[in-house]
C-alpha positions as CSV (number, residue, x, y, z in Angstrom):
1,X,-6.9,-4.3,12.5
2,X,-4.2,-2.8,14.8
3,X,-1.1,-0.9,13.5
4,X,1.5,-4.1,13.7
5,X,-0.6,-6.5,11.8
6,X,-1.1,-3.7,9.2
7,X,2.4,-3.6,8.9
8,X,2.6,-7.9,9.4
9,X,0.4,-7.9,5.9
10,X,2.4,-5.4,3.7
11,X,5.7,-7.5,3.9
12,X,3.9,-9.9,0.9
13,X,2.9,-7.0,-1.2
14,X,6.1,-5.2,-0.9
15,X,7.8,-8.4,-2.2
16,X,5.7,-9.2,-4.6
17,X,6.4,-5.2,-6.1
18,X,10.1,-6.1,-5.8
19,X,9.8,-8.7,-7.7
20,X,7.3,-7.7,-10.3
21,X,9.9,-4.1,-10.4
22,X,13.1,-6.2,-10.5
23,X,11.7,-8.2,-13.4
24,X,10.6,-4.8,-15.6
25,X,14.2,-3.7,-15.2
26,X,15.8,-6.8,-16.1
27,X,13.5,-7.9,-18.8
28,X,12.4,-6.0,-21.6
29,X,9.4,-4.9,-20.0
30,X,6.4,-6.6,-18.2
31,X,3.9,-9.0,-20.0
32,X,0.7,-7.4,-20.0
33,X,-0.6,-9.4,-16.6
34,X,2.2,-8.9,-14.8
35,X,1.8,-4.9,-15.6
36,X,-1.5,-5.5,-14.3
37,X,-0.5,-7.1,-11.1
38,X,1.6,-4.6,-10.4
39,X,-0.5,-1.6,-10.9
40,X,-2.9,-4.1,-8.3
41,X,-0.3,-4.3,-5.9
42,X,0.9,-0.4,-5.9
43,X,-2.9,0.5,-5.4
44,X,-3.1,-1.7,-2.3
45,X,0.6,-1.2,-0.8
46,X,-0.8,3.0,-1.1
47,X,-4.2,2.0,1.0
48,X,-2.2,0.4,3.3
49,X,0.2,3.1,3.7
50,X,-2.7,5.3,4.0
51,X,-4.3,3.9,6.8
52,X,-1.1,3.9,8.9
53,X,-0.5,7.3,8.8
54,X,-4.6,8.1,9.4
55,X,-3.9,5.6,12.7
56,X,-0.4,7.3,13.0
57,X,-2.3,10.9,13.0
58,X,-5.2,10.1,15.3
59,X,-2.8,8.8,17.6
60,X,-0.8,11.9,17.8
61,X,-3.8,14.1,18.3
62,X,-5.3,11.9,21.1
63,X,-7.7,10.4,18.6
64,X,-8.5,6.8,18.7
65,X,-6.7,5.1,15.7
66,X,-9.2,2.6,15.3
67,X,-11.3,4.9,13.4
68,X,-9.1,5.1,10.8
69,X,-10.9,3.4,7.8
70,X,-9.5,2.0,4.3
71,X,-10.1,4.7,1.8
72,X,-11.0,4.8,-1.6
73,X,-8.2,3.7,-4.4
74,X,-8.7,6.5,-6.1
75,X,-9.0,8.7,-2.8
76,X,-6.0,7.2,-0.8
77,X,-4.1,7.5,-4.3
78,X,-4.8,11.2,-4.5
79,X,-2.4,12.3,-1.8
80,X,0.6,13.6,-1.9
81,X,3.9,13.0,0.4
């Protein structure tokens, strides 16, 4: 997967956060699925961040980007900005 159709597939995710954030705020809270879903959808939206900025780095350094790989939840999830 190339960097523009990495960045084609977070646009649903990233609305679906919205949404499920938007909701939390206006409501009195999330139901317990909904909570769920959006823990899901933070966890993949931080993968996908992830592996742009490993195809973002590799680039830079004259790497090839395609060897960026998905990490780990809990690995990709460990970083800090």
């Amino acid at each position: 997967m190339d960097e523009q159709e990495i960045i084609d597939n977070i646009g649903g995710p990233i609305s679906e956060e919205r949404t499920l954030r938007d909701r939390s705020t206006r409501n009195m809270g999330l139901r317990d699925d909904e909570k769920s879903c959006l823990r899901t959808v933070e966890v993949q939206l931080d993968r996908c961040w992830d592996l742009l900025r490993q195809r973002r780095a590799l680039s830079e350094f004259g790497d090839d980007p395609n060897a960026a790989r998905v990490r780990p939840a809990d690995e990709a999830e460990g970083y800090q900005s």
